[in-house]
FIZA-481538 format. One line per 4 residues: number of its first residue (from 1); for each residue x, z, y of C-alpha. Coordinates in steps of 0.1 Angstrom, whole numbers, plus 5000, padded with zeros to 4 digits. Example, Ala and Ser with C-alpha at 12.3 -4.5 7.8 and 13.67 -1.06 7.14 Angstrom:
2
1 = 5123/5078/4955; 5137/5071/4989 .
This chain:
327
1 = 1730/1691/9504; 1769/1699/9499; 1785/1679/9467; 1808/1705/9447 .
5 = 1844/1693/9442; 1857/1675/9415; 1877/1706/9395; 1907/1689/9380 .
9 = 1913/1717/9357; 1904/1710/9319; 1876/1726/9304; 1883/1759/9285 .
13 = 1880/1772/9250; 1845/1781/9262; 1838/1747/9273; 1846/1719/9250 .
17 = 1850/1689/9267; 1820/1665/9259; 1829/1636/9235; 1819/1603/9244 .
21 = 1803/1584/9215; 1802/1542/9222; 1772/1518/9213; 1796/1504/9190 .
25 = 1808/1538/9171; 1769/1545/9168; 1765/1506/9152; 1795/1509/9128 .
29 = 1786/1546/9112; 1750/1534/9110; 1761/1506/9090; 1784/1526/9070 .
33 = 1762/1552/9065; 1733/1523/9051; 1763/1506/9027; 1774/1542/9014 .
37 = 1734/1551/9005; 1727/1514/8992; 1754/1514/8971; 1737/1549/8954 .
41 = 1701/1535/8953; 1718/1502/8936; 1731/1525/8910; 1704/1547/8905 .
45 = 1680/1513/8901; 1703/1500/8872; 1703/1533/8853; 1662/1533/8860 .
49 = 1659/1502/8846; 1673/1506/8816; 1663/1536/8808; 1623/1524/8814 .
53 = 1633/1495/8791; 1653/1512/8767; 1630/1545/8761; 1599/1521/8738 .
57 = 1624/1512/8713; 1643/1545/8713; 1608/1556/8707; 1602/1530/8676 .
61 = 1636/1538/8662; 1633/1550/8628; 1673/1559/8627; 1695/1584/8651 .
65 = 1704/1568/8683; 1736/1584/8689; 1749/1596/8653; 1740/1562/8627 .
69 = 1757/1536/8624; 1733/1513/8609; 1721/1485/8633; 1689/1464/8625 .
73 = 1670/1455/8656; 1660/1417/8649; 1625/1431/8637; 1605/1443/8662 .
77 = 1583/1462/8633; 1610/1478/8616; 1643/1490/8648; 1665/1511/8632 .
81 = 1698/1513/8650; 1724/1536/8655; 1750/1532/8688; 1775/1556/8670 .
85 = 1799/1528/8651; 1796/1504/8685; 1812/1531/8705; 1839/1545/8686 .
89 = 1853/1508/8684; 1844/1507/8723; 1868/1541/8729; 1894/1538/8704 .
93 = 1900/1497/8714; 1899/1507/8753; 1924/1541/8747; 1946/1517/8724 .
97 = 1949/1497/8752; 1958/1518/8779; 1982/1537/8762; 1999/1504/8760 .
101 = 1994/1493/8796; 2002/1528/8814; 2037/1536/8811; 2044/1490/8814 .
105 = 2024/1497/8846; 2043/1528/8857; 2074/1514/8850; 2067/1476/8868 .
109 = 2054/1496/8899; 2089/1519/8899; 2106/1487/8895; 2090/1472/8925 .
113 = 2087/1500/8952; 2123/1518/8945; 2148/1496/8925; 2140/1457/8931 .
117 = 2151/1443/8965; 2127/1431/8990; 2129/1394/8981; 2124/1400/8946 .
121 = 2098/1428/8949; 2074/1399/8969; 2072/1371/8947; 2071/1397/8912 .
125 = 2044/1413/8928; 2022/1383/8939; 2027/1373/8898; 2015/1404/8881 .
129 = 1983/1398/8909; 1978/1366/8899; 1971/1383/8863; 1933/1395/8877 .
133 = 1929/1358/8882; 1927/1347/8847; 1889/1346/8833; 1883/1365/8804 .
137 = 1880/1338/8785; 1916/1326/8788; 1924/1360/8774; 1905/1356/8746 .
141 = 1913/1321/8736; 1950/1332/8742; 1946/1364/8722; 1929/1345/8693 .
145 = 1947/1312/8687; 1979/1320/8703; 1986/1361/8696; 1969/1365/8669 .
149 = 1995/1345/8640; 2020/1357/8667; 2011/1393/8655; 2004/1387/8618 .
153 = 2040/1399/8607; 2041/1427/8628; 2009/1439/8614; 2018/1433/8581 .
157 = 2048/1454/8582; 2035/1481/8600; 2005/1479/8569; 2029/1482/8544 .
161 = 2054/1509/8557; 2033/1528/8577; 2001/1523/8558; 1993/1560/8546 .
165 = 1987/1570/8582; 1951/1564/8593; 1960/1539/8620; 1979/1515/8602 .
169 = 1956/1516/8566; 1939/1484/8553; 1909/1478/8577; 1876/1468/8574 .
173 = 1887/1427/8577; 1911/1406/8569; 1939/1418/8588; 1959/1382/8581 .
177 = 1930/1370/8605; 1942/1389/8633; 1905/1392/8647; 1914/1431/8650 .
181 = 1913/1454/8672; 1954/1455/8677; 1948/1424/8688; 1921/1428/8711 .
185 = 1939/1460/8722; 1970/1441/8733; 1951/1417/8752; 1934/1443/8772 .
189 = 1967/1455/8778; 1980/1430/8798; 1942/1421/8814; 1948/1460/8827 .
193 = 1984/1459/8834; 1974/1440/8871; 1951/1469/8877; 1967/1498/8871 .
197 = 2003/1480/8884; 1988/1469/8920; 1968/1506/8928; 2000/1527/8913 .
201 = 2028/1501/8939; 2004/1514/8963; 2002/1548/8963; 2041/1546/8954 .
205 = 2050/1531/8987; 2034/1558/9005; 2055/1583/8997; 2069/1599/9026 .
209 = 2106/1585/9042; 2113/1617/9053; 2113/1631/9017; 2131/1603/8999 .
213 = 2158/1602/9022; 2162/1638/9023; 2168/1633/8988; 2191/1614/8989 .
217 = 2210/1634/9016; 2214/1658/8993; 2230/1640/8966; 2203/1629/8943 .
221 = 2200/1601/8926; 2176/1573/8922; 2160/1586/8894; 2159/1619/8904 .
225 = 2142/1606/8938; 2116/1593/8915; 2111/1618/8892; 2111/1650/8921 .
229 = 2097/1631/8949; 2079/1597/8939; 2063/1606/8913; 2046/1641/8917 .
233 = 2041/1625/8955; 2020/1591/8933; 2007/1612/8902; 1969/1616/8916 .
237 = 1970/1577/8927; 1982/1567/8887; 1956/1586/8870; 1927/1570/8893 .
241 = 1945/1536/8890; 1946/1541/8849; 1908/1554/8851; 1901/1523/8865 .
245 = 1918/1502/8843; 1900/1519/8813; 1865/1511/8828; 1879/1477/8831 .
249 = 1886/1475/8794; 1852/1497/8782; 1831/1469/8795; 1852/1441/8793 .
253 = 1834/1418/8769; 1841/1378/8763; 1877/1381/8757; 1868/1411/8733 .
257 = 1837/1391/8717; 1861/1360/8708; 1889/1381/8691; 1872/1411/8672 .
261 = 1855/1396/8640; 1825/1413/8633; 1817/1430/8600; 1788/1447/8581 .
265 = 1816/1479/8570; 1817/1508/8591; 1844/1515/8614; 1877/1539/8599 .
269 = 1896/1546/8627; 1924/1518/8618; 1938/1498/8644; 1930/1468/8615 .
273 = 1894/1471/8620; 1871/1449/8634; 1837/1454/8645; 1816/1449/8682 .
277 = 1817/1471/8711; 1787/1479/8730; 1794/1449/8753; 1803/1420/8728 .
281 = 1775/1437/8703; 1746/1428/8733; 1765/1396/8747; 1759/1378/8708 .
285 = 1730/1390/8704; 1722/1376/8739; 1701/1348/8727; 1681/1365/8708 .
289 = 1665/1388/8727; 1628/1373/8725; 1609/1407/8718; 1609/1436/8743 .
293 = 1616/1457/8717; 1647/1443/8699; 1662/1437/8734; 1657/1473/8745 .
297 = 1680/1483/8714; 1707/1467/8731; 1695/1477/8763; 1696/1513/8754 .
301 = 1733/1509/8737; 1741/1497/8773; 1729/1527/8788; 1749/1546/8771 .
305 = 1781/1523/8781; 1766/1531/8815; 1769/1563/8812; 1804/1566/8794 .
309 = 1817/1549/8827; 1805/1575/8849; 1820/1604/8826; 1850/1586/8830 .
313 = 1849/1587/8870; 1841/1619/8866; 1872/1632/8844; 1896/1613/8870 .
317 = 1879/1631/8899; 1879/1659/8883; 1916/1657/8878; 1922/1645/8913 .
321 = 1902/1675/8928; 1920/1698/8908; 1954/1686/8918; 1953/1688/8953 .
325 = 1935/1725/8953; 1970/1734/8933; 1985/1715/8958 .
């Protein structure tokens, strides 16, 4: 039986040529494939979980979960607790804070990518890293013993001047204290400003050569490079990077639990205030949790921190998805 000849032609449109896939390509997206979905079952476990342990004492509640703001879960006979004060100080301390650490972050990661020299950019870089390396509870030692009377005649002038607008009023503690939540919102700052700063010199460095230099070739300057090329080019890359950072400082919860006093007043929207978020509220009452009941009351105030960061993700994707159909 005659062999055909080898045709050394490539294969035509109507023949794609066959692709070859390895043992080892098989292995890898098997594995990736098994990370991606245990990841998703991981999640989907937690939020099971505390919903089944949350939903008896949601039932036994005798207040409104999500609109009181009364909290009285040490009796197991008598839960009635509201989530509503816990995460307004939650939002308005985490927003406080990253309106503070975004444009420090923006400007540090500009500073490092397009105006500092290579030697310097290194070394300043390696430092603001090294900020993700301090425990909370650093922070919130530092905050409290060390910020805190630091602050106090900041916050009593900004009391007395600018005292007639909501942010700056008397608060529900003693604002000579400094267990506030400027306080605690400063020292989220800086715990964020390594997060946002390290993701934002990232996407920043990637801007294309071509385009910078063309730039350039055409007579702009540095700041204009930045502002017409950098910066539209790294937009997408800050948002995600300050999304991040605020899901970092929603659940952050030692450094806040040391600084912010708690209270028995409601929370006013003052920047004075103190009070618990949803994660130093269940980190104190930690040890107590010796009924089923009273512990789902924190557990269900988790959930709903639980779910907060996942509308978060969602608004920066969101945002991200809509930029690059425009693009």
């Amino acid at each position: 039986m005659e062999s055909r000849p080898h045709d050394p032609r490539p294969p035509s449109a109507d023949q794609p040529a066959k692709v070859i896939v390895r043992p080892g390509d098989r292995i890898f997206s098997g594995l990736a494939k098994s990370a991606g979905i245990l990841i998703v079952v991981m999640i989907a476990a937690i939020g099971v979980f505390l919903l089944a342990q949350a939903v008896p004492s949601l039932i036994a509640n005798k207040a409104n979960f999500l609109f009181s703001r009364e909290w009285v879960a040490g009796d197991p006979t008598n839960l009635s607790f509201g989530v509503l004060d816990l995460l307004l100080v939650t939002v308005f301390s985490s927003i406080f804070a990253l309106i503070i650490a975004m444009p420090i972050s923006l400007g540090i990661a500009l500073f490092l990518t397009q105006y500092a020299p290579r030697r310097l950019a290194r070394p300043f870089a390696y430092v603001i890293d090294l900020l993700a390396a301090v425990p909370s509870i650093i922070y919130g030692l530092w905050g409290a013993v060390v910020l805190a009377p630091t602050l106090e005649p900041v916050t009593g002038w900004l009391n007395s001047v600018f005292g007639w607008l909501f942010l700056f009023e008397t608060g529900n503690v003693d604002r000579s204290i400094g267990q506030t939540i400027f306080t605690a919102g400063i020292v989220l700052a800086v715990m964020l400003l390594p997060i946002i700063t390290a993701i934002s010199r990232e996407v920043f460095e990637r801007t294309p050569t071509m385009q910078i230099e063309g730039a350039l070739a055409l007579g702009a300057t540095r700041w204009e490079v930045v502002r017409t090329t950098v910066l539209p080019f790294g937009k997408a890359g800050y948002i995600s990077a300050s999304m991040l950072g605020l899901g970092r400082a929603l659940g952050e919860t030692i450094a806040v639990m040391i600084i912010l006093a708690t209270t028995s007043r409601t929370f006013g929207w003052s920047l004075f205030d103190g009070g618990d978020t949803i994660a130093s509220k269940i980190a104190r009452a930690a040890a107590e949790f010796n009924d089923p009941r009273s512990a789902g009351a924190y557990i269900a105030a988790g959930l709903v921190l639980f779910l907060l960061t996942f509308v978060v993700n969602a608004i920066a994707r969101s945002f991200i998805v809509g930029k690059k159909e425009y693009e």
